[in-house]
C-alpha positions as CSV (number, residue, x, y, z in Angstrom):
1,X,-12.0,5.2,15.4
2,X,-10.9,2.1,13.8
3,X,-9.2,-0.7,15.2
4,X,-6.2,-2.3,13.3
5,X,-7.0,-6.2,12.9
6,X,-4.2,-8.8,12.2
7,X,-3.9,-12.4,10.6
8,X,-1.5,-14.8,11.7
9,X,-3.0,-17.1,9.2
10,X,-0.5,-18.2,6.4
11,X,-1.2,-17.0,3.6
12,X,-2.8,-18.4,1.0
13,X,-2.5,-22.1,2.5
14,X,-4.7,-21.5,5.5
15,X,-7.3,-19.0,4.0
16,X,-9.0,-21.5,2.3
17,X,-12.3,-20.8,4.5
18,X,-12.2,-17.1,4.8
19,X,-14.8,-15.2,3.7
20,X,-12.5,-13.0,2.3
21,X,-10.4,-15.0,0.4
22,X,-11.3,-15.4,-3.5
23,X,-9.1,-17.5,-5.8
24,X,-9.8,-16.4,-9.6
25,X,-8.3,-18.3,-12.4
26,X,-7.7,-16.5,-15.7
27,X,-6.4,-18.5,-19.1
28,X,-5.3,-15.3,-21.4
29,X,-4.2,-18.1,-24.2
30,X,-7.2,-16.3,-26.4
31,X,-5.5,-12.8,-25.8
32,X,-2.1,-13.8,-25.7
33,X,-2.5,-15.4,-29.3
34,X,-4.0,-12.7,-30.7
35,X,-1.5,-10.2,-29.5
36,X,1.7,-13.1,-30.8
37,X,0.0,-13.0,-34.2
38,X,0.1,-9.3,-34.7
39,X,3.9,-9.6,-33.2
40,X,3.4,-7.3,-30.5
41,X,4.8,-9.7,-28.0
42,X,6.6,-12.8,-27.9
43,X,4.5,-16.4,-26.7
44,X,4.8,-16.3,-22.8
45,X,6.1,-19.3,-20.9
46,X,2.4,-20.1,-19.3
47,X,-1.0,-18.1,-20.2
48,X,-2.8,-19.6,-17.5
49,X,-3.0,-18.4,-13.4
50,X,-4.7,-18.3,-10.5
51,X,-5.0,-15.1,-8.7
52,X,-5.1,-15.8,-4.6
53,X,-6.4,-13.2,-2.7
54,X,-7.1,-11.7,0.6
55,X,-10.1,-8.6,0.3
56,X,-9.6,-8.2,4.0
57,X,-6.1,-7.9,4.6
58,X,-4.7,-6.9,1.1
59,X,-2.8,-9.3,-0.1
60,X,-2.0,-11.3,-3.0
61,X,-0.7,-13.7,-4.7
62,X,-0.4,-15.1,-8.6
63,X,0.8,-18.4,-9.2
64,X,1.4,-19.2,-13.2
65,X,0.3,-23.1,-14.2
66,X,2.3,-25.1,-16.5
């Protein structure tokens, strides 16, 4: 039987030093021109993010830079 764990940490501004928290940033700017140039889509407002994420608990987050 498993038992059900909880966090009351807030998330992601108190996860920093969790083991099972990973922050990931992506730029799609190379993808993202590619696809503008064959006119698939229009130019987004930011092609750069950081995925914040908790393995653990399941959750997530995606913040968009500027």
């Amino acid at each position: 039987m498993q038992v059900q764990q909880m966090c009351f940490k807030e998330f992601p501004d108190q996860c920093a030093g969790c083991p099972d928290y990973i922050e990931t940033r992506q730029n799609q700017a190379p993808q993202l021109m590619w696809l503008i140039g064959t006119g698939i889509v229009y130019p987004p407002l930011s092609a750069n993010k950081v995925i914040k994420e908790c393995k653990r608990f399941h959750k997530r987050k995606v913040d968009y830079l500027r």
